[in-house]
C-alpha positions as CSV (number, residue, x, y, z in Angstrom):
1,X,84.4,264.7,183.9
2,X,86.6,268.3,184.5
3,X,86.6,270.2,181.9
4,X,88.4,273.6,183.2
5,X,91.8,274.0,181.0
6,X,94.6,276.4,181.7
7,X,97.4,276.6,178.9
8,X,100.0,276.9,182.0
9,X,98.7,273.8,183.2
10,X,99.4,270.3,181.2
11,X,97.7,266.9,182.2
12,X,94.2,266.8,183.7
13,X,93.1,263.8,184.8
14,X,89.3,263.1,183.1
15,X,87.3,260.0,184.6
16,X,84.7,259.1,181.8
17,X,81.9,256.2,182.0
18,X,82.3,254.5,178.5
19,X,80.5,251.2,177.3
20,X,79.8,250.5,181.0
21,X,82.9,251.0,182.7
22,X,85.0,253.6,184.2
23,X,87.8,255.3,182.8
24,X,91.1,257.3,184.2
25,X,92.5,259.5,181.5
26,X,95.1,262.4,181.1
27,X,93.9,265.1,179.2
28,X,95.6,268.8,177.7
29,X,94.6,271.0,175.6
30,X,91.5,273.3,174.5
31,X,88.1,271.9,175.1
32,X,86.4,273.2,172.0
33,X,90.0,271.5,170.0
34,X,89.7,268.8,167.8
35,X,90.1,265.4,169.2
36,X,92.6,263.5,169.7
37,X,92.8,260.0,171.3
38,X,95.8,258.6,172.1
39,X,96.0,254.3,173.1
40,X,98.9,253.0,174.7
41,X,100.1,249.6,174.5
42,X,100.9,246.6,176.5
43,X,102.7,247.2,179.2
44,X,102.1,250.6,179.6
45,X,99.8,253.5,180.5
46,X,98.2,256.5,179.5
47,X,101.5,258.3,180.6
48,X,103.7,256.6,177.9
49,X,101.8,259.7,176.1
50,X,103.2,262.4,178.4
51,X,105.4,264.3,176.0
52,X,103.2,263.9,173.0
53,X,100.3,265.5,175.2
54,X,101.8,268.9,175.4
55,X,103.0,269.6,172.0
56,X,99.7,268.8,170.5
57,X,97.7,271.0,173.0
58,X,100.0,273.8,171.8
59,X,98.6,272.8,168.2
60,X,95.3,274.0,169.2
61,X,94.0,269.7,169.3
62,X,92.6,268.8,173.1
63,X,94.4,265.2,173.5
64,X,93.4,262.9,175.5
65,X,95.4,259.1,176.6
66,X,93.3,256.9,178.5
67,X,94.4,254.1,180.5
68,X,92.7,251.5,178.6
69,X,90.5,248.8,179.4
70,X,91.7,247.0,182.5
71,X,94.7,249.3,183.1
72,X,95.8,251.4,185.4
73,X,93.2,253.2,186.8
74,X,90.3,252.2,184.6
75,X,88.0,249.7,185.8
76,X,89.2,245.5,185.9
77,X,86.9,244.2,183.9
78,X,86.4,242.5,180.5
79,X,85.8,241.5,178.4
80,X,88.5,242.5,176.1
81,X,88.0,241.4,172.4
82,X,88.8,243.5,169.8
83,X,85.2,244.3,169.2
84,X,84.4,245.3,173.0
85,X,87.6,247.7,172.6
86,X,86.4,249.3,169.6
87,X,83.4,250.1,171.4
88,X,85.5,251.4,174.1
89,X,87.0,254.2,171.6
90,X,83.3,255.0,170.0
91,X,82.1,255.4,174.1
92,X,85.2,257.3,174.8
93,X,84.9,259.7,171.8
94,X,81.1,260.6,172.9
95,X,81.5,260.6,176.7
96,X,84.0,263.7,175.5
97,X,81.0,264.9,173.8
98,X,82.3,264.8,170.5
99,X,81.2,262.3,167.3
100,X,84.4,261.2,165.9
101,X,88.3,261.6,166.6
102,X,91.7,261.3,165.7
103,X,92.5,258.4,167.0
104,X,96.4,257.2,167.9
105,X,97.6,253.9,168.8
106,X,101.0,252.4,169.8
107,X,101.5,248.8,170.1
108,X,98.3,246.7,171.4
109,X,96.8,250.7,171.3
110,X,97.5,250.3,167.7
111,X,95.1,247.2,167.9
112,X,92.5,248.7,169.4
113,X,92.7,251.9,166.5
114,X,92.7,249.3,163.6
115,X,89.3,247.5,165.7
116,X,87.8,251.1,166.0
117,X,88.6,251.9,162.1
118,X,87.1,248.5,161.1
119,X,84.1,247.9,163.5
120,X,83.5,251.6,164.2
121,X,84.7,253.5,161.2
122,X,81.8,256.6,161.8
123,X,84.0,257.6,165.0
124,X,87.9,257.5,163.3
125,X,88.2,261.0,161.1
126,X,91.9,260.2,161.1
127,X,94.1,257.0,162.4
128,X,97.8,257.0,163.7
129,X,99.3,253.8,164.1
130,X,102.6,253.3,166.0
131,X,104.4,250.0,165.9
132,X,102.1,247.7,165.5
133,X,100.9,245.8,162.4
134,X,97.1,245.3,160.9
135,X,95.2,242.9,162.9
136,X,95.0,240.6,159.8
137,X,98.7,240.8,158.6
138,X,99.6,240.4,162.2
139,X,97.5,236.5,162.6
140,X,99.1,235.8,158.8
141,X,102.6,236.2,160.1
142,X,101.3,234.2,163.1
143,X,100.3,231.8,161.1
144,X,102.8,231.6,158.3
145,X,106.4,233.4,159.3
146,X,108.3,231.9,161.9
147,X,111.0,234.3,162.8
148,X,107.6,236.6,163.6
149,X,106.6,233.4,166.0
150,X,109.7,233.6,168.0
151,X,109.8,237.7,168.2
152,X,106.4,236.7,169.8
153,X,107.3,233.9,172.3
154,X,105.7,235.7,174.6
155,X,102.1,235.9,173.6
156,X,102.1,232.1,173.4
157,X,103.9,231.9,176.8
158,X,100.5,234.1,178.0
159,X,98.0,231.6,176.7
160,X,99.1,229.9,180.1
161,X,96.9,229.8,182.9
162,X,98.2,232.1,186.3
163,X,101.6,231.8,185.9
164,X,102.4,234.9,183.0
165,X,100.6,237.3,185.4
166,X,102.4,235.8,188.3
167,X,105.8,236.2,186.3
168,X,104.7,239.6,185.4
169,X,103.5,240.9,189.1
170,X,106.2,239.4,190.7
171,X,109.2,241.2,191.9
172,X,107.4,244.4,191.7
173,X,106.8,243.8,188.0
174,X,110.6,243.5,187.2
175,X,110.0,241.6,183.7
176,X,108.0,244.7,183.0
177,X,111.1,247.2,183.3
178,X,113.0,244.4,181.7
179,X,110.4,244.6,179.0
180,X,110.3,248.4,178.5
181,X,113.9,248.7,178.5
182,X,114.6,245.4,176.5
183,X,112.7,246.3,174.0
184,X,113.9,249.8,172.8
185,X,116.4,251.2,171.1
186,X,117.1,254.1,173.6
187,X,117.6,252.1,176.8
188,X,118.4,255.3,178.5
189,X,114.8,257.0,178.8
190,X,113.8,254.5,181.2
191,X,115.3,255.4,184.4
192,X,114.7,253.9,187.5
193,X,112.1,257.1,188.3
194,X,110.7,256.7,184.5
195,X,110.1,253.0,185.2
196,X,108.1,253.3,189.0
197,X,105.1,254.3,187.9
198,X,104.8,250.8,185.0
199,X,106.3,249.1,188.4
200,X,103.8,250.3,191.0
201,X,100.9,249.5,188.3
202,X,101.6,246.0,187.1
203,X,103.3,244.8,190.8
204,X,99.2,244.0,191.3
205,X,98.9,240.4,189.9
206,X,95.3,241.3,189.0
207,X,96.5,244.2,186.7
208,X,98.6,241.8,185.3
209,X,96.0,239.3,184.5
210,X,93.8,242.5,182.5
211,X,96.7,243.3,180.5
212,X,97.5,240.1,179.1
213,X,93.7,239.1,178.9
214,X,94.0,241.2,175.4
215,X,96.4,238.1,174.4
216,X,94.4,235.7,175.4
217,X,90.9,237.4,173.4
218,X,93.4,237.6,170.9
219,X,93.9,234.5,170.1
220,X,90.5,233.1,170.9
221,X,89.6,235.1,167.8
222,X,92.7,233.9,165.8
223,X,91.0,231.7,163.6
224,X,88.0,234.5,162.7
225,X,90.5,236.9,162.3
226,X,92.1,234.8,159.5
227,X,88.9,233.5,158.2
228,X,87.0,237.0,158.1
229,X,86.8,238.8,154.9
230,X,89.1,241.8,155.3
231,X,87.2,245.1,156.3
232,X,89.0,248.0,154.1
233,X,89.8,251.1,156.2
234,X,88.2,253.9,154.8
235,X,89.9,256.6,156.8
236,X,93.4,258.7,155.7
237,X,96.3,256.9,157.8
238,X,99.7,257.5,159.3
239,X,101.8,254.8,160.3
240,X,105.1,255.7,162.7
241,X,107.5,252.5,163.2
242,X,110.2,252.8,165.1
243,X,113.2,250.4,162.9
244,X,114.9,249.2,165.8
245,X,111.8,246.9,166.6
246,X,112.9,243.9,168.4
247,X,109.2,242.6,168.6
248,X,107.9,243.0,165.1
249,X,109.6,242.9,161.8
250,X,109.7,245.3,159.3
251,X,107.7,243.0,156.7
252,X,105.1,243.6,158.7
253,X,104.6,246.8,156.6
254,X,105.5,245.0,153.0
255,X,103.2,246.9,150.7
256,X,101.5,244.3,149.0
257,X,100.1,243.2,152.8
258,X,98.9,246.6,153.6
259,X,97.6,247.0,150.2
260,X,94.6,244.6,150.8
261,X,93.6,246.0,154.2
262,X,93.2,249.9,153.0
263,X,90.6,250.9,150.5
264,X,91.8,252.0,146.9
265,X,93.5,254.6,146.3
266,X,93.8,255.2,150.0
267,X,97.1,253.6,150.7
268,X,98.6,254.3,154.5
269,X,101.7,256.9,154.8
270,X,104.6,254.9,156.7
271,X,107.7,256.8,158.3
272,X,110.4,255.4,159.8
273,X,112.4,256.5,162.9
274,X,115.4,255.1,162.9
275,X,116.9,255.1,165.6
276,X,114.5,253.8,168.0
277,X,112.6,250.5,169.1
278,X,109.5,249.5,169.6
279,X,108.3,252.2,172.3
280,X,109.2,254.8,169.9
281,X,106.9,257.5,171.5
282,X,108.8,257.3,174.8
283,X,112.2,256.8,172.7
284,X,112.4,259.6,170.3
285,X,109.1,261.8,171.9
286,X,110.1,264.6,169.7
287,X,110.2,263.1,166.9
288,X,107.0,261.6,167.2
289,X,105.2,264.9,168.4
290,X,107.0,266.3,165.2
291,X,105.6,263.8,162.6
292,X,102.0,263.5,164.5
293,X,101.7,267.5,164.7
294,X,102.9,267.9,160.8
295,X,100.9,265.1,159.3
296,X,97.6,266.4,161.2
297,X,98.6,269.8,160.1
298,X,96.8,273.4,161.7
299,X,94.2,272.5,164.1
């Protein structure tokens, strides 16, 4: 792992051995900072952190992005339950030499937060959540909404054998710029040189199959996700949604289905950004840096 920082010089790139596999990750800030770990979602990259990285180094917190489990240039290989990915963030957090962290997620990031904060609460000291509802709300609405069901066609369509990571590899991964740039707000971020890099990593049909392997855990564990008695999070919480969501509605975040899923008295704190859509880090970066830098306050 390096570990030389220069404040002149933003985004190291860390490869860390966590739960038995290896990890690429983009690091800035102060080693002796607190921790902060920021998860990216589906289909992204530790990049899609890029312009939060910076502003919280010059906070005084070392942040770190990962490429999570079977993306990028982390290691192929599941599995890739939500309990497996929790352990990822506890192996994480210690390979950095550190016991707990702040620990960010956007999208199916977010998912893998909420699994660290239930299954391995003794590592989150703080969790950030960023478009993307509680594991348990999120298999309710499943279950029992159906405008949710057809905002999420497509994680049924990936319960199909070979041909979703054939549709997404194909064409150098051209449903994936579609998907970046269809599903914001603020088309206008992804540019054709914004988008390579999402192009170049998912135009492997094997990096395609990782990234919607979290799907297809996902719903092998529907059923116990409904069925489980609801593990409280303990921890203080932000929670960032960007209101031009085309993927996931805003009752998602009705109070009395987050009320069950947070301990008493420990209710989440839920900001809206307007005008953006569901990749609201990349959309409205400085907002985001704003809000996560303010809410974690002085390093």
């Amino acid at each position: 792992m390096t570990q030389a920082w220069d404040a002149s010089i933003s985004k190291e790139h860390l490869w860390l051995e966590a739960n038995g596999i290896r990890f690429h990750a983009l690091a800035d800030g102060p080693p002796s900072g607190p921790l902060v770990l920021l998860l990216h979602g589906f289909p992204e990259l530790s990049l899609s952190w890029a312009k939060q990285l910076g502003p919280l180094a010059a906070a005084g917190y070392r942040a770190v992005a990962p490429d999570l489990r079977g993306y990028g240039q982390t290691s192929r290989s599941g599995p890739y339950d939500l309990r497996t990915l929790a352990k990822d963030v506890r192996g994480l957090i210690q390979a950095l030499g550190r016991q707990s962290a702040v620990v960010v997620g956007h999208d199916w990031g977010g998912g893998v937060a909420y699994g660290a904060a239930l299954f391995e609460p003794a590592v989150v000291s703080k969790l950030v959540i960023l478009n993307c509802p509680h594991p348990k709300v999120m298999a309710d609405a499943l279950q029992a909404n159906p405008a949710q069901r057809r905002r999420s066609w497509y994680m049924f369509f990936f319960q199909l054998p070979w041909v979703p990571e054939w549709v997404v590899s194909r064409q150098r991964a051209s449903a994936v710029a579609r998907a970046l740039r269809g599903g914001s707000h603020v088309r206008e971020v992804w540019t054709p040189e914004a988008l390579e890099p999402y192009r170049t990593a998912f135009s492997d049909r094997s990096s395609a199959r990782a990234a919607i392997g979290y799907y297809r855990a996902a719903f092998r564990g529907f059923w116990r996700t409904r069925r489980d008695p609801v593990h409280r999070i303990e921890v203080p919480t932000l929670i960032l949604w960007g209101r031009k969501d085309r993927f996931l509605g805003e009752d998602l975040l009705a109070p009395e289905k987050l009320a069950p899923c947070w301990s008493e008295g420990n209710s989440p704190t839920v900001r809206f950004v307007e005008d953006a859509g569901h990749f609201v880090q990349s959309e409205a970066p400085e907002r985001v840096s704003q809000e996560l830098v303010g809410w974690l306050g002085p390093a």
